[in-house]
C-alpha positions in Angstrom: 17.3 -71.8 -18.0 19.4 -74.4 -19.7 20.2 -73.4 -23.5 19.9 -76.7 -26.2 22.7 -77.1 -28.1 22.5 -78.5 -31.7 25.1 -80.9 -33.6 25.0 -82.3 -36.6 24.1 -81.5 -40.3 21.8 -78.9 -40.8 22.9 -77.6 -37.5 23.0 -73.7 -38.7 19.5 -74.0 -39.9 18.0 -75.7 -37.0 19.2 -73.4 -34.5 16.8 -70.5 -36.2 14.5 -72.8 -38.0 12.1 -73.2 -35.1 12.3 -69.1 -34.0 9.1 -67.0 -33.5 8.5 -64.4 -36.5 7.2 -62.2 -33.9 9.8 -59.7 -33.1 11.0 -60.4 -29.9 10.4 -56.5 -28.2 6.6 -57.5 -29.2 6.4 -60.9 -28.1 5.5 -59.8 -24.3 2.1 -60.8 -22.0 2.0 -57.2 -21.4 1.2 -55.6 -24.3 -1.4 -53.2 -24.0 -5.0 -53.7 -25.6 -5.6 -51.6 -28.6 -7.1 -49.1 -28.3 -10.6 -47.6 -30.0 -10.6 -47.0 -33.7 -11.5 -43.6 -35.1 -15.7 -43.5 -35.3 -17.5 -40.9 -36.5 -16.3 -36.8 -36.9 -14.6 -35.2 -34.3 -12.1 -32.0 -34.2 -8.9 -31.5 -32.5 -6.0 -28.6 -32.5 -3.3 -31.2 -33.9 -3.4 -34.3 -35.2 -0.6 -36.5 -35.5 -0.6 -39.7 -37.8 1.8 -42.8 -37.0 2.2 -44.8 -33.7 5.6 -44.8 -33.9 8.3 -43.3 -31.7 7.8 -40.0 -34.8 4.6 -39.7 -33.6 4.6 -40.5 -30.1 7.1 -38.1 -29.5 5.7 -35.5 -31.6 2.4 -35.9 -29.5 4.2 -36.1 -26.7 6.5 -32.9 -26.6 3.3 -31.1 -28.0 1.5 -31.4 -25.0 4.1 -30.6 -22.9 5.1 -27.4 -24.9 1.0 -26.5 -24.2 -0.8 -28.9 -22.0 -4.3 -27.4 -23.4 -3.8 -28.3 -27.0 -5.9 -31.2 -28.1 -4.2 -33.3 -29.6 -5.4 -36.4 -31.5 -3.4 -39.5 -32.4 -3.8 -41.7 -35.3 -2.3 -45.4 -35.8 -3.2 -47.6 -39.0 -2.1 -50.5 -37.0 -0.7 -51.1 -33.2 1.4 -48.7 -31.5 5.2 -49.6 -32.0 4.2 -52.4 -34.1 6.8 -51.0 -37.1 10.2 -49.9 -36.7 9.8 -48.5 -33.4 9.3 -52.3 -31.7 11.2 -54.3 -34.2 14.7 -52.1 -34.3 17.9 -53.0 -31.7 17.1 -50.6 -29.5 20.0 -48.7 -30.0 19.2 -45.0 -29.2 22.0 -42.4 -30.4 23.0 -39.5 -29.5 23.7 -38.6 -33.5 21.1 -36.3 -35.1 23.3 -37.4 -39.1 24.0 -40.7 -38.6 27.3 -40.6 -37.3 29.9 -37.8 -37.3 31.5 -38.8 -40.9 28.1 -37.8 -42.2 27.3 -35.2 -40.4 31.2 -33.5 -41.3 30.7 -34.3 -45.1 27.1 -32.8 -45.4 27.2 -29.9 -42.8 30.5 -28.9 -41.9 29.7 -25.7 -40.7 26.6 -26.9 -38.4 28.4 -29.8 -37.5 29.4 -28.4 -33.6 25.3 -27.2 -33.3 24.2 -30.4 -34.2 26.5 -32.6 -32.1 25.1 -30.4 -29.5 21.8 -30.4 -30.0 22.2 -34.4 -30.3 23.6 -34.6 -26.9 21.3 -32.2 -25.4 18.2 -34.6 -27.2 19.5 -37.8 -25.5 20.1 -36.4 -22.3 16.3 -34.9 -22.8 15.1 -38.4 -23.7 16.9 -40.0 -20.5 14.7 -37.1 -18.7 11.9 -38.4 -19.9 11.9 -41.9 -19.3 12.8 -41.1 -15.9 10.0 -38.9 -15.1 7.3 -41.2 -16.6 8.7 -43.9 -14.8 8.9 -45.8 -18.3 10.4 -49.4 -17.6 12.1 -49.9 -20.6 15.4 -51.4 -19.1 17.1 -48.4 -20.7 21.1 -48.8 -19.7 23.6 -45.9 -20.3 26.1 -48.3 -21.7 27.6 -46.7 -24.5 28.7 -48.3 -27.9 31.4 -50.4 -28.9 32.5 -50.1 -32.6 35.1 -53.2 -33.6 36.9 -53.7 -36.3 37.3 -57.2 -38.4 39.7 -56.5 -40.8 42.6 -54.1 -41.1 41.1 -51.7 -43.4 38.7 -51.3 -40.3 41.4 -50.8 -37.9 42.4 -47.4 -39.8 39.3 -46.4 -40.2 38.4 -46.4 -36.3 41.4 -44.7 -36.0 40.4 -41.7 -38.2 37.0 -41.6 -36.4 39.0 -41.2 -33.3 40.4 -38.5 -34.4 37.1 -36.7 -35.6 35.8 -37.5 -32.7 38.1 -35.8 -30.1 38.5 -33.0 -32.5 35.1 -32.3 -32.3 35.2 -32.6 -28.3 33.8 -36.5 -28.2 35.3 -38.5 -25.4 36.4 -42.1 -27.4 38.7 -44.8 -26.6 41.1 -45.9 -29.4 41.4 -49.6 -28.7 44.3 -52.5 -30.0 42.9 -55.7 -30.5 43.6 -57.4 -26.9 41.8 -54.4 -25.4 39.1 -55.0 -27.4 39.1 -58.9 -26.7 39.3 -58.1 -23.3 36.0 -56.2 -23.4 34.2 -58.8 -25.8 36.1 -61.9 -27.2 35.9 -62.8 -30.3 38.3 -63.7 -32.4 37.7 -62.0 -35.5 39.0 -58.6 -34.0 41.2 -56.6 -34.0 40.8 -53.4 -33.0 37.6 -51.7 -31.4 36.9 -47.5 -30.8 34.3 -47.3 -27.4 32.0 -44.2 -27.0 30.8 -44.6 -23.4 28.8 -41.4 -23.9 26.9 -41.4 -27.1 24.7 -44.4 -27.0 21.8 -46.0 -24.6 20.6 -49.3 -24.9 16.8 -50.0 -24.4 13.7 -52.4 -25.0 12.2 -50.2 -27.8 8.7 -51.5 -28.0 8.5 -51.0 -24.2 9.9 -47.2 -24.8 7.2 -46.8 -27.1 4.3 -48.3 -24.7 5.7 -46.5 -22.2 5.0 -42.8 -24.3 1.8 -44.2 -25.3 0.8 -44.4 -21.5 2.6 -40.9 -21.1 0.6 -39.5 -23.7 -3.0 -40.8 -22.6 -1.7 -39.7 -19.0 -1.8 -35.4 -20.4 -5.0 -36.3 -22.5 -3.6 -37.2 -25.6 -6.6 -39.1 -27.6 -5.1 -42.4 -29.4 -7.1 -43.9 -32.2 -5.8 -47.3 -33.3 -6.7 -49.3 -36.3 -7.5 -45.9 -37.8 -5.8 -45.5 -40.6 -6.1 -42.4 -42.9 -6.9 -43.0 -46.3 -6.9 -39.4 -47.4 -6.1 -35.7 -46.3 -7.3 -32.6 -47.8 -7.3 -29.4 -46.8 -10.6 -27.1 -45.6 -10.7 -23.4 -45.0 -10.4 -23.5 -41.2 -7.7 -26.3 -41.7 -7.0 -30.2 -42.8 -9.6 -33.3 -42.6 -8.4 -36.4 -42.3 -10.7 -39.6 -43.6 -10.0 -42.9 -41.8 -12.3 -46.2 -42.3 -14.5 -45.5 -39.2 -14.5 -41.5 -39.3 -13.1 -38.3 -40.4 -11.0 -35.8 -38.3 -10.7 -31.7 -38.5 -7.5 -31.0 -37.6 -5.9 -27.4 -37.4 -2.5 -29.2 -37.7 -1.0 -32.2 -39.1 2.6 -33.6 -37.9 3.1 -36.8 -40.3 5.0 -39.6 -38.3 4.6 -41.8 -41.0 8.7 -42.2 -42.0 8.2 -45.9 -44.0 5.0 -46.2 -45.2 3.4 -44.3 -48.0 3.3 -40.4 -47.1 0.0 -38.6 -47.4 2.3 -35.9 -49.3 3.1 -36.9 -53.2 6.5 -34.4 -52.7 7.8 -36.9 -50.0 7.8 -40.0 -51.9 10.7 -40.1 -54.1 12.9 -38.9 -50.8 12.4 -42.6 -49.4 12.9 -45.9 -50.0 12.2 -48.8 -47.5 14.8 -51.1 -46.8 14.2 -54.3 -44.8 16.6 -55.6 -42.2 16.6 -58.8 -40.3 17.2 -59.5 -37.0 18.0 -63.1 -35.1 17.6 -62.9 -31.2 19.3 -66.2 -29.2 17.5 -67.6 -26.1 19.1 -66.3 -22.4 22.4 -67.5 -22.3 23.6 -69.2 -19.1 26.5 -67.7 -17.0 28.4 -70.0 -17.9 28.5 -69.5 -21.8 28.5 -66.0 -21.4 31.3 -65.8 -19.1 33.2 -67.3 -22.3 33.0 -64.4 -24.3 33.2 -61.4 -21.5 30.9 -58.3 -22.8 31.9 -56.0 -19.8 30.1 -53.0 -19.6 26.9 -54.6 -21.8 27.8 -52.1 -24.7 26.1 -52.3 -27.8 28.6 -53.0 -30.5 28.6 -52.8 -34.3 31.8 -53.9 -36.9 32.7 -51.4 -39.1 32.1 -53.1 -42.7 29.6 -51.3 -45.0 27.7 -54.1 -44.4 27.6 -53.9 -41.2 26.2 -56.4 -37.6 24.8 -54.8 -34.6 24.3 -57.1 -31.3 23.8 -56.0 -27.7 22.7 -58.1 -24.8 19.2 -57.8 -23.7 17.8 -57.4 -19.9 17.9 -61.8 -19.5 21.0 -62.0 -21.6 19.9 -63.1 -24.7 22.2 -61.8 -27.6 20.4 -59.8 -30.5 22.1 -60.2 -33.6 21.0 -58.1 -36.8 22.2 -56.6 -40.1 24.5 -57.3 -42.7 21.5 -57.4 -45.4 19.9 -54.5 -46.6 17.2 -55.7 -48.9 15.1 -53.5 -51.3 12.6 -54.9 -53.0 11.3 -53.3 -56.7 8.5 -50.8 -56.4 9.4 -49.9 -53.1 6.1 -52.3 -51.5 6.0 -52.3 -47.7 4.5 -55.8 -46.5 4.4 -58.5 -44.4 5.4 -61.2 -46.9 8.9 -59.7 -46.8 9.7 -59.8 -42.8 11.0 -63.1 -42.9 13.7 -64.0 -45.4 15.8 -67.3 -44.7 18.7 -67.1 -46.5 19.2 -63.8 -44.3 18.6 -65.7 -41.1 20.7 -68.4 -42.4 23.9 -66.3 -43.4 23.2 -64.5 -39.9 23.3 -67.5 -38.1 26.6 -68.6 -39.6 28.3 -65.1 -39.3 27.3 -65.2 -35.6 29.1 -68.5 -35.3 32.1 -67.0 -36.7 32.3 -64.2 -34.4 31.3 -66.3 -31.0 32.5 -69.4 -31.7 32.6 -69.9 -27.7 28.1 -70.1 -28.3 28.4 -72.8 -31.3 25.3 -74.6 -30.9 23.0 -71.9 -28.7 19.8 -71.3 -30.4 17.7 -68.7 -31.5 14.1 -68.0 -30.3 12.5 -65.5 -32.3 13.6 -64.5 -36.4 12.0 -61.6 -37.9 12.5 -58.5 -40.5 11.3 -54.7 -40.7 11.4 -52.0 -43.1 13.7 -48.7 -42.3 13.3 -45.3 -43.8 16.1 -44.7 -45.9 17.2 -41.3 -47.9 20.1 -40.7 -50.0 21.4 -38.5 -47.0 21.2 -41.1 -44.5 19.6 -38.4 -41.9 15.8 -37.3 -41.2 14.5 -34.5 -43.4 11.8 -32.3 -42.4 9.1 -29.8 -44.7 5.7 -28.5 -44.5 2.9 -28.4 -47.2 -0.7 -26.9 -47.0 0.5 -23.5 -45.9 2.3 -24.4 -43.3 -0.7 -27.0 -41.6 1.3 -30.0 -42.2 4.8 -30.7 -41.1 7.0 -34.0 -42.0 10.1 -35.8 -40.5 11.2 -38.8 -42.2 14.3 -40.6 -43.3 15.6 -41.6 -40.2 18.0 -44.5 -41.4 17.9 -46.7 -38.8 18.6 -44.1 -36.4 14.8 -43.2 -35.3 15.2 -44.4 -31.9 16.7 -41.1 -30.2 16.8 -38.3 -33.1 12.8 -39.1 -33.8 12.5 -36.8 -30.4 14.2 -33.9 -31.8 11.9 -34.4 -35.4 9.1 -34.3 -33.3 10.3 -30.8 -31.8 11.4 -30.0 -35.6 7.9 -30.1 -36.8 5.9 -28.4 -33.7 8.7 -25.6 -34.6 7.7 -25.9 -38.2 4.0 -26.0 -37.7 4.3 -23.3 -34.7 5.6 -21.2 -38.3 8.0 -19.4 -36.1 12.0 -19.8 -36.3 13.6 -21.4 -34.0 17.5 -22.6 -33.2 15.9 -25.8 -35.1 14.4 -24.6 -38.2 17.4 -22.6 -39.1 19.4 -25.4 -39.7 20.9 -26.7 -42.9 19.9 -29.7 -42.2 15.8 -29.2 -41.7 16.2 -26.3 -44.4 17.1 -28.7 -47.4 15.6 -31.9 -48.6 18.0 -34.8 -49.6 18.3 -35.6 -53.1 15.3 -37.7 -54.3 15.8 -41.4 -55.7 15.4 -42.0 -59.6 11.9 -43.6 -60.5 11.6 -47.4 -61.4 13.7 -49.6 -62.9 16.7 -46.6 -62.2 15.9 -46.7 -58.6 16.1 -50.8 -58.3 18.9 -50.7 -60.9 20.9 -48.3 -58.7 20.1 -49.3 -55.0 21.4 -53.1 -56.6 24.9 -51.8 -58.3 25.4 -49.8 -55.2 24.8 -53.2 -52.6 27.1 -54.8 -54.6 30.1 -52.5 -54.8 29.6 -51.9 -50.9 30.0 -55.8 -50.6 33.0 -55.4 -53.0 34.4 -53.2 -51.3 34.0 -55.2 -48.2 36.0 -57.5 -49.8 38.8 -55.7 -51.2 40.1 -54.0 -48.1 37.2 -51.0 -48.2 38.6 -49.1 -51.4 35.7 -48.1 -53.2 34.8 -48.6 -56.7 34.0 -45.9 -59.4 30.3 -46.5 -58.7 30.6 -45.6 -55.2 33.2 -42.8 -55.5 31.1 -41.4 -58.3 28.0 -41.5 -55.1 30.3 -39.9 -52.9 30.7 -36.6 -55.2 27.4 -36.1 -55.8 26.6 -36.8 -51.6 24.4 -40.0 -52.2 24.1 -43.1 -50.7 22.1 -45.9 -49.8 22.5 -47.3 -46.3 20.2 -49.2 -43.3 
């Protein structure tokens, strides 16, 4: 396929102006048919609500865990149509959102959950494998680089967590680094060939939908639930079409408004925008290397991620995390040009080698953001509902062990899980409106600051940083 190049003025704009806004993970001819809305009353053992990977895993593991449960499955929308189809389809091992995080919050977990992180990707290899689900899922690994020299120390420090902590990493100079990737904006890089898989996430989650209907999960789509009270033998859940008795509820909601009022304040949605070029030829990519196909991501706070995908197209996304006032979820806000245009220029900074190649699809998402960075997990009703939310971007791979957080939880018996730190507490909630706006603003502009001034952060930030809060994507 030949790629069009673009010259002239205008060029940045026209090489994303004519993009699809459907994400490209979702833009496929073989996208399953939705399936049957909720009609009527009906009963089940546990019902899980959200398509996602939350609650596809969730309904998932809990048949596996007991294969005669019944287990019911309830989507407002399409399956994966969220976050779980629109992210970069980077799935990490990391259960805190890195190792710096999970050291400053849990320092004396921080071994157990490294572990545990591990053990949950390996697990989630496992399964793709014995579903046979074709989501071009590559063992690559991940490719941190650094852009300016304040970068180039800070990789070097997270080298050292990381082998102190038993991580295999490679320290990189900058022609190493060039040598796996070229661009010429770095100058240093830190690989983890071990930590991170790359994957087509709307085909993951189509693929657990198809696992799920395979042990007799029942999946309602376009059935969303409106309210959920609880009944003496257990919870009912009202949808348009029909209401649902449910012994259990796991909540896989993570973005959207929670059925639970105590969740709310815990999360914010923050979008993030995403540019995806069309195949590049041979040629053109022979230019700028990428052995290994890692997935890569600089080290500013704000922060690209790009990876190749299976016909070498080059997903490009980040850099602006964008919350809007009220915290409103909707579509209006998945495309944002001046995003896409300072995304198209940054990617011609870093590959000049592609000036000119075009992008074919443009389009935005909210994320799950807490002031911890990291899922949290709870109960409510007496123990009939469980939550996990507040994944941070990092859904992909740690939403698997949230769903075998809340089965533990709802199961109401302890477990190597439930006794950590980490499920135990709940972050700190954000401040109500105008605070919350007010804040998440001052705190996107230090961080850009900050980027600017050689990463030395400002008493707004360092003042975050002693009280453990944060805002991030």
């Amino acid at each position: 396929m030949t790629v069009g190049r673009v010259d002239g003025p205008g060029r940045q704009d026209a090489r994303w102006s004519g993009a699809s806004p459907v994400p490209f993970w979702l833009d496929r001819p073989e996208r399953p048919d939705a399936l049957p809305a909720l009609a009527g009353s009906g009963r089940c053992d546990l019902a899980v609500v959200g398509g996602g990977f939350s609650g596809l895993w969730t309904a998932l593991r809990a048949k596996e865990r007991d294969p005669g449960r019944d287990v019911v499955l309830l989507e407002g929308r399409r399956i994966g149509w969220a976050a779980s189809g629109r992210n970069g389809g980077f799935c990490e091992a990391s259960l805190t959102h890195g190792l710096e995080n999970g050291l400053e919050r849990y320092p004396d977990e921080i071994a157990t959950l490294q572990r545990l992180g591990r053990e949950n990707l390996d697990e989630l290899v496992g399964t793709v494998a014995r579903y046979g689900i074709a989501c071009d899922l590559e063992r690559s690994g991940e490719l941190s680089v650094a852009t300016e020299p304040w970068q180039v120390e800070a990789l070097a420090e997270s080298a050292a967590n990381a082998r102190e902590h038993g991580e295999s990493v490679e320290l990189l100079d900058a022609a190493a680094t060039r040598g796996i990737l070229d661009s010429p904006t770095y100058l240093g890089g830190l690989l983890d060939r071990q930590g991170c898989v790359m994957l087509d996430p709307a085909r993951l989650a189509w693929g657990l939908r198809d696992a799920c209907l395979r042990l007799g999960v029942r999946i309602h789509e376009h059935s969303r639930v409106l309210a959920m009270t609880r009944e003496a033998a257990g919870m009912s859940l009202v949808t348009p079409g029909g209401r649902l008795a449910a012994g259990r509820v796991a909540l896989g909601t993570n973005v959207f408004r929670s059925l639970l009022r105590r969740v709310r304040p815990h999360i914010v949605p923050v979008y993030d925008y995403v540019l995806v070029t069309e195949p590049v030829p041979d040629d053109l990519l022979g230019e700028i290397g990428w052995q290994g196909r890692y997935g890569v991501g600089d080290s500013g706070n704000q922060f690209h991620y790009y990876r190749l995908t299976a016909d070498n197209r080059i997903l490009w996304g980040g850099y602006d995390a964008i919350y809007h006032f009220g915290g409103r979820v909707s579509q209006a806000h998945d495309q944002r040009p001046e995003t896409f245009r300072r995304l198209a220029e940054q990617f011609s900074a870093t590959f000049p080698q592609l000036d000119g190649v075009r992008f074919s699809h443009a389009w935005g998402g909210a994320i799950d953001t807490c002031t911890r960075f990291c899922a949290f997990f709870g109960t409510a009703h007496r123990g009939r509902v469980a939550y996990a939310a507040g994944y941070t971007g990092l859904g992909v791979g740690a939403s698997r062990f949230g769903a075998d957080v809340m089965l533990d939880l709802l199961a109401g018996e302890p477990t190597k899980r439930t006794e950590l730190r980490m499920v135990r507490r709940r972050p700190t909630p954000f401040p109500p409106e105008p605070l919350r706006y007010a804040g998440i603003q001052m705190t996107r502009a230090s961080l850009a600051r900050a980027d600017r001034n050689g990463g030395r952060r400002d008493a707004w930030l360092r003042a975050l940083d002693r009280f453990g809060l944060g805002f991030d994507s």
